[in-house]
Every structure is written in structure tokens, then in C-alpha cells.
C-alpha positions as CSV (number, residue, x, y, z in Angstrom):
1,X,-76.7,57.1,158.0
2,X,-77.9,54.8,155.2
3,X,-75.4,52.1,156.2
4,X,-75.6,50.6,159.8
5,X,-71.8,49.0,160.0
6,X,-73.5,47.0,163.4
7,X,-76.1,45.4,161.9
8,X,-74.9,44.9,158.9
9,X,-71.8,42.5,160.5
10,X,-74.7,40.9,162.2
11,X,-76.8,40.1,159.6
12,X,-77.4,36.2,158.5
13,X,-74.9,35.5,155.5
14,X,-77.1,34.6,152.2
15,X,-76.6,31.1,150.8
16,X,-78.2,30.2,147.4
17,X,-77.6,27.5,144.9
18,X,-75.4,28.6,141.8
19,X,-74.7,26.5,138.7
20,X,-72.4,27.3,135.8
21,X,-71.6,25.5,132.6
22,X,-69.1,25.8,129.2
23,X,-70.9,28.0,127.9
24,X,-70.9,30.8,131.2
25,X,-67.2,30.0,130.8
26,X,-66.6,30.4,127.1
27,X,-68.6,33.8,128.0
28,X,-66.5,35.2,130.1
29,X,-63.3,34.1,128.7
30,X,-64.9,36.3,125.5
31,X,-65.7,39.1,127.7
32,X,-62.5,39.8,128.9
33,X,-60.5,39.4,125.7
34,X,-59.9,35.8,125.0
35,X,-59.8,34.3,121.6
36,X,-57.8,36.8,119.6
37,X,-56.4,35.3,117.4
38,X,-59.5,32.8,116.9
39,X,-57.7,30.1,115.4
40,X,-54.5,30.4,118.0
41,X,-54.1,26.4,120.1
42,X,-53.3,28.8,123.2
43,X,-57.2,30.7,122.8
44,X,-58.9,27.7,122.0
45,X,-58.0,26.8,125.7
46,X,-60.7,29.6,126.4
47,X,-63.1,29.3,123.6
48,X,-63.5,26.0,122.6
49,X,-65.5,23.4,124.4
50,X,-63.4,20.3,123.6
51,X,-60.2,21.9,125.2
52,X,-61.8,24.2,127.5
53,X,-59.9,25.2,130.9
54,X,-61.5,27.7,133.3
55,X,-59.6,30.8,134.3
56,X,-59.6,31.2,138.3
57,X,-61.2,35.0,138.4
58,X,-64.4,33.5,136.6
59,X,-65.4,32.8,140.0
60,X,-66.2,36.8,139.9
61,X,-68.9,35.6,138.0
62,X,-70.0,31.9,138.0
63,X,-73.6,31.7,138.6
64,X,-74.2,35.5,137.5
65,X,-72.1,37.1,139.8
66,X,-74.8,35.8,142.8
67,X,-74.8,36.4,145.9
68,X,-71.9,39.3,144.1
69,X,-71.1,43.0,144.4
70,X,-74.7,44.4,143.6
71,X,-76.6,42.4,145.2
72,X,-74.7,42.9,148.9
73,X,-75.5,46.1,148.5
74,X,-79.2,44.9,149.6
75,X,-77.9,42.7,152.6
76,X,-79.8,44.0,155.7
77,X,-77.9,47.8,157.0
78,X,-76.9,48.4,153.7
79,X,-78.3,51.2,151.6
80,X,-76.1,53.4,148.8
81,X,-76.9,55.0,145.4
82,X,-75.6,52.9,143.1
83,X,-74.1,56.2,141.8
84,X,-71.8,56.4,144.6
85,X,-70.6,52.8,144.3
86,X,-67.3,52.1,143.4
87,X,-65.5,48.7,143.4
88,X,-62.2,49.4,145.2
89,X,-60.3,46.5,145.3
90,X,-60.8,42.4,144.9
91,X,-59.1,39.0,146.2
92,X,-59.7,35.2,145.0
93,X,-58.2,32.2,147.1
94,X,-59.1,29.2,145.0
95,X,-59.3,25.8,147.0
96,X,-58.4,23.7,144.2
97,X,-59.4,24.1,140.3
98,X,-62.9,25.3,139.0
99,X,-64.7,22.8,136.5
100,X,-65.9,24.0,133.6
101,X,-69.8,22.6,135.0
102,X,-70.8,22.7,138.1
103,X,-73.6,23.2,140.9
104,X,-72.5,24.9,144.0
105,X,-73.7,26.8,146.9
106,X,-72.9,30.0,146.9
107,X,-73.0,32.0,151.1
108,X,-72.1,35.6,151.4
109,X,-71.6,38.2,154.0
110,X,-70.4,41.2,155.1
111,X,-67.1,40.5,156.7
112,X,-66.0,43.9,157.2
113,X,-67.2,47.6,157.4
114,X,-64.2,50.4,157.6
115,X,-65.0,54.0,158.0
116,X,-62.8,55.9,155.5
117,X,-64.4,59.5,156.4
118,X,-65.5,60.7,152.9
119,X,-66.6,57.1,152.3
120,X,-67.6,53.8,153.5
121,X,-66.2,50.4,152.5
122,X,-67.7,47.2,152.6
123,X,-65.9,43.9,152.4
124,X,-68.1,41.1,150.7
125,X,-67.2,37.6,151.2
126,X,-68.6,34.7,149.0
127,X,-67.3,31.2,150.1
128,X,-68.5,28.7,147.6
129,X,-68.4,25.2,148.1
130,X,-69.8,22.0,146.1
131,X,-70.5,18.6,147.2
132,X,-66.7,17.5,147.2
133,X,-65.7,20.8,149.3
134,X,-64.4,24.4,149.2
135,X,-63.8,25.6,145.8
136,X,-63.5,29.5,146.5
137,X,-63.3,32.2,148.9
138,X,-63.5,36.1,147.2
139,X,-63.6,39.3,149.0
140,X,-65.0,42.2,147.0
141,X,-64.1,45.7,148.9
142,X,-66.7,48.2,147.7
143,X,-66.4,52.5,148.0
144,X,-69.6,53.9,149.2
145,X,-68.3,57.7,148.3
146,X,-70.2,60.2,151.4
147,X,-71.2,57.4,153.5
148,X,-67.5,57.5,155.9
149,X,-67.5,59.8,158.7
150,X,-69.2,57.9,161.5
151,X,-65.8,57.3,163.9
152,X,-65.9,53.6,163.1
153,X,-63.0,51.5,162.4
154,X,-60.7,52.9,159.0
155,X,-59.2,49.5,158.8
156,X,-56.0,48.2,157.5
157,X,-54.2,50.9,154.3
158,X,-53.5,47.4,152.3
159,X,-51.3,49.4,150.1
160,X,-47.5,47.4,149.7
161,X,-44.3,48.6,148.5
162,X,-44.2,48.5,145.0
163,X,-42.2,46.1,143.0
164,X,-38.3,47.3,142.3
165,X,-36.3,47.1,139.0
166,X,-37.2,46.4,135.5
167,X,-40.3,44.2,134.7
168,X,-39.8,40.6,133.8
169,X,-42.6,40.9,131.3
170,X,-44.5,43.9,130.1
171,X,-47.1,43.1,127.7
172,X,-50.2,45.2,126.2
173,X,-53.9,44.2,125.8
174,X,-56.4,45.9,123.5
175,X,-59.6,46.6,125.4
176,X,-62.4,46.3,122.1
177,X,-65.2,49.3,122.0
178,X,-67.8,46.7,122.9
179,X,-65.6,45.1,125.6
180,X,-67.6,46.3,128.7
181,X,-70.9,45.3,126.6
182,X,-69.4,41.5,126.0
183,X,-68.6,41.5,129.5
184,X,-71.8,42.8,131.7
185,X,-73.5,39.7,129.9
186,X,-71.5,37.2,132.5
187,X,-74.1,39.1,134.8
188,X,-72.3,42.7,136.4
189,X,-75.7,44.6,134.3
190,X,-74.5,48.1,136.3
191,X,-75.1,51.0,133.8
192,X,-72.8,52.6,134.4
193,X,-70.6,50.0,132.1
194,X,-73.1,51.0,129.6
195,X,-75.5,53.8,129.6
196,X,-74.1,57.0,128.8
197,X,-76.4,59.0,130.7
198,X,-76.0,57.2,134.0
199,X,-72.3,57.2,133.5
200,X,-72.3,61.0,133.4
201,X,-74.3,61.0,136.6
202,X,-71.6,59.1,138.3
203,X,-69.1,61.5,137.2
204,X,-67.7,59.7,133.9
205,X,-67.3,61.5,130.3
206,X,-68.7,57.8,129.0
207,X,-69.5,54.6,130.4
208,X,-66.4,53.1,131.7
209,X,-64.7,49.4,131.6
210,X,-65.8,46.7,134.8
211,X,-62.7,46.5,136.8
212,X,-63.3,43.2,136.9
213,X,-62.8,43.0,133.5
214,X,-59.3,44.2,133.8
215,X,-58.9,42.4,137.0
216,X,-59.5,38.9,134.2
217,X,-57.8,40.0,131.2
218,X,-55.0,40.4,133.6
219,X,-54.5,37.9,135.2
220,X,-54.9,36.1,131.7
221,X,-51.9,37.4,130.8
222,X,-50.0,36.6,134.0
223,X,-51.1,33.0,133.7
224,X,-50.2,33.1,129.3
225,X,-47.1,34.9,129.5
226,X,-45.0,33.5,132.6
227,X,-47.4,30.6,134.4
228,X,-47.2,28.6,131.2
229,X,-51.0,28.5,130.5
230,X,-51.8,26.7,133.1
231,X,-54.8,27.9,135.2
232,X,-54.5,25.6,138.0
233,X,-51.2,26.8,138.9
234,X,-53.1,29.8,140.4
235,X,-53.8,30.0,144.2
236,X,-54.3,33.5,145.0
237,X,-55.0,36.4,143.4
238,X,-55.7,40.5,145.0
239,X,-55.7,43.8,143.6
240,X,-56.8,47.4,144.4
241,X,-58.7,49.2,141.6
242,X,-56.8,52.9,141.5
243,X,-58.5,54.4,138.1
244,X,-60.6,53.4,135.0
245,X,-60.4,52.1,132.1
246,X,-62.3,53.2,128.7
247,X,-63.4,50.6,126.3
248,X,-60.8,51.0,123.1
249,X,-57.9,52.0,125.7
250,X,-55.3,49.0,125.7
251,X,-53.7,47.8,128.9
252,X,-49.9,48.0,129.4
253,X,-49.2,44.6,132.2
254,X,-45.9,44.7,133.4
255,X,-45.0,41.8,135.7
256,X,-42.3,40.8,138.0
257,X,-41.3,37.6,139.1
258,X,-41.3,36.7,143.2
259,X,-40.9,33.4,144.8
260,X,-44.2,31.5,144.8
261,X,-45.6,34.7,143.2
262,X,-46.0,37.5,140.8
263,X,-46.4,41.3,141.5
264,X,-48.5,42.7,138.8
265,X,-48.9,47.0,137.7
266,X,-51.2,47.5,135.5
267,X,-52.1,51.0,133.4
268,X,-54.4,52.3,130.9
269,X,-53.3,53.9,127.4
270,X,-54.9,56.5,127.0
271,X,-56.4,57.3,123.6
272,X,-53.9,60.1,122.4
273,X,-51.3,57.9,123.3
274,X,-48.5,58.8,125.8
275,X,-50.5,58.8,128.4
276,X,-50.0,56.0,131.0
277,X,-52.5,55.6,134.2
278,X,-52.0,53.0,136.8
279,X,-55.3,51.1,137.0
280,X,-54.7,48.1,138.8
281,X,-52.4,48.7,141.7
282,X,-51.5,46.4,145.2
283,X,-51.9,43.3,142.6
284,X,-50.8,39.9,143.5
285,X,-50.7,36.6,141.3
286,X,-49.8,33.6,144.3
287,X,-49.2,30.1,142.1
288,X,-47.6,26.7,142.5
């Protein structure tokens, strides 16, 4: 079996310096659909350098994604076709707000490995601290498909009751043809979010969106449309991954309001239009 759950929970976590400045956050905010429209006070939050805040889920990213989703796929026990790889689900506990520059050591590790019979999941944890402390903790769950079967552990279903009644909010986000090429530039370089041929070898008509994409643009919205723009109101935020999105689909959000949180669904519209496929799923927005 390629992937050897013992030793790769014993393995030494990886630490490694990572820095990040405006310019890797003014990236990123681009890359998942910030500044439209250009001139609009509320984008220039995300664009412009003189006003700029950080949105929490850049951490996905800061310092190229490193020690991140592809490269754990190295960490000693671990070995998968990056054809079989999917990214199942994500989480983000922020410690306190992320600067806009900053040098930081990045240490991750697997934390978990679940047997899921016709696949294997790995949890990834990256806990990044700087000299003043913790700044973030993510956990990246990743589906190995035809690695499961081996009798170990199938872990917890993490699936919750979804949210009842009418939305609060329900708002809709163009994803641009060149979306998922805008976005693998903040360092996810997978082809499968851009090479049409490897993308058919996974099993995809064309290459499709990073669900981390959709996991930022969303909870853009969350933080624009009922946290007031204001990105350090965010503590927490999870989701599970349940399809794909193409680039020049839009995103339907619809959101509903909790104590001390916000339950999030999120689908894909499709390109002839009626359709409506849940994308994001399980999704959690925890704030001040």
C-alpha cells in the first residue's frame, strides 16, 4: 500500500521559514475575485496597497502554499498519483489578524490518517507562528481515491445538519474563464486547474476551479455581505468540498445567521442555467 498511515503519524513535522508581503496579498485577493468593480472603496480594501486588509483564508496560501496540500503528499509514508488526489474538505482557526507582511515559520504534519475503504484521507496540519506568537492553525483533509481498504480507523462523518428556513443572504459570484489561471499563481501549480489533458486523466471534461478558490471567494462574501467588511471579525472558518466548480460558472452563497456564527451552502451554476450543484457543503464562518 503506497500510504503507510503508521509511519506517516510518526514522521517529524516539517518547519520552514515563510514570508509574505502586499503584493502575495493583493494576488490572492485577485485570484479569487476581488476588485470588481475596480474603482468600488469596499475592493480597494483588497486591491490597493494604501488601504489593504488581508482576508483570513489567505493563509491557504501565504508563503506559496508551503509546507501546503502538494507538498504533504511527500511527507515520509505518503505516496499517491496526483491524479487520484482530491481536496475534500478545509478548516482555518486564526489566532489573531494576519498582516499584510510578514516572516513566519511555517511546521506541518500529518495529524490524521482515516481509512475510508475506496480511499484514504489525510489530514494536514500547518501551525504558523511569528515572533509575537501563533497566527494560524489549518487542517487540509485530502481524498487519496483507491488507497482506503486497509481496516484502519474511518474517522469522524463531520457531516452536520443543514441549516433550516430561508437564507438570510443569498448572493451570486461570477467565477471569470481565467479564474483558476489568476489563482494557481498564489502557488496551488496542480494541472489539473489548468492543463486540459491532465484534467481529462483525472476524470474532468476540462480543467476545473481550486476549491480553495471557492473556499476564498466565499468567505469574501460572508465577511462583505453580513460581517461588515471587516476581516478580523473572523475566527474560524471549515468546509467540506462536495463537487466542482468550472471556471465561467457563477456561485450562488446563501447564508444564514447563528449566534457567534454563520452557516454557509454554497452551489455552482451551471452553464445552461437551471442547474444548481452544491459545492461547498458542512461550511462554517465562526466571528466576533
Amino acid at each position: 500500500m503506497p500510504i503507510d498511515a503508521a509511519k506517516a503519524l510518526a514522521a517529524e513535522p516539517r518547519s520552514r521559514e515563510i514570508t509574505w508581503d502586499h503584493k502575495d496579498v493583493q494576488l490572492y485577493h485577485l485570484g479569487i475575485g476581488a476588485g470588481r468593480p475596480a474603482t468600488d472603496p469596499d475592493e480597494l480594501r483588497y486591491t490597493l496597497e494604501s488601504r489593504l486588509h488581508v482576508l483570513p483564508s489567505f493563509a491557504t496560501v501565504a508563503g506559496s502554499g508551503a509546507p501546503g496540500v502538494i507538498s504533504g503528499l511527500s511527507m515520509p509514508g505518503i505516496e499517491a498519483d496526483l491524479a487520484r488526489v482530491l481536496h475534500g474538505g478545509q478548516s482555518l482557526t486564526l489566532h489573531r489578524p494576519i498582516p499584510a507582511a510578514g516572516t513566519a515559520t511555517a511546521t506541518g504534519r500529518i495529524a490524521a490518517v482515516y481509512d475510508k475503504v475506496k480511499a484514504a484521507v489525510l489530514v494536514l496540519r500547518t501551525e504558523v507562528a511569528d515572533t509575537d506568537g501563533p497566527l494560524w492553525t489549518s487542517d487540509a483533509q485530502i481524498f487519496v481515491r483507491g488507497e482506503g481498504g486497509w481496516g484502519g480507523d474511518r474517522g469522524p462523518s463531520g457531516t452536520l445538519e443543514p441549516p433550516t428556513g430561508e437564507p438570510d443572504r443569498t448572493v451570486e459570484r461570477a467565477i471569470r474563464e481565467d479564474q483558476a489561471l489568476l489563482y494557481r499563481l498564489s502557488g496551488d501549480w496542480n494541472p489539473l486547474h489548468a492543463d486540459p489533458e491532465f484534467a481529462k486523466q483525472a476524470g474532468f471534461d476540462r480543467p476545473i476551479l481550486h476549491g480553495l478558490c471557492t473556499y476564498g471567494s466565499t468567505l469574501k462574501a460572508v465577511v462583505d455581505t453580513l460581517l461588515d467588511g471587516d476581516v478580523t471579525r473572523v475566527r474560524g472558518y471549515t468546509t467540506r468540498f462536495a463537487g466542482v466548480v468550472y471556471p465561467g460558472e457563477t456561485l450562488r452563497i446563501r447564508m444564514w445567521r447563528q449566534p457567534g456564527a454563520v452557516r454557509v451552502a454554497v452551489s455552482a451554476c451551471r452553464e445552461r442555467g437551471t442547474d444548481d450543484s452544491p459545492v461547498l457543503t458542512d461550511t462554517i464562518v465562526e466571528h466576533t
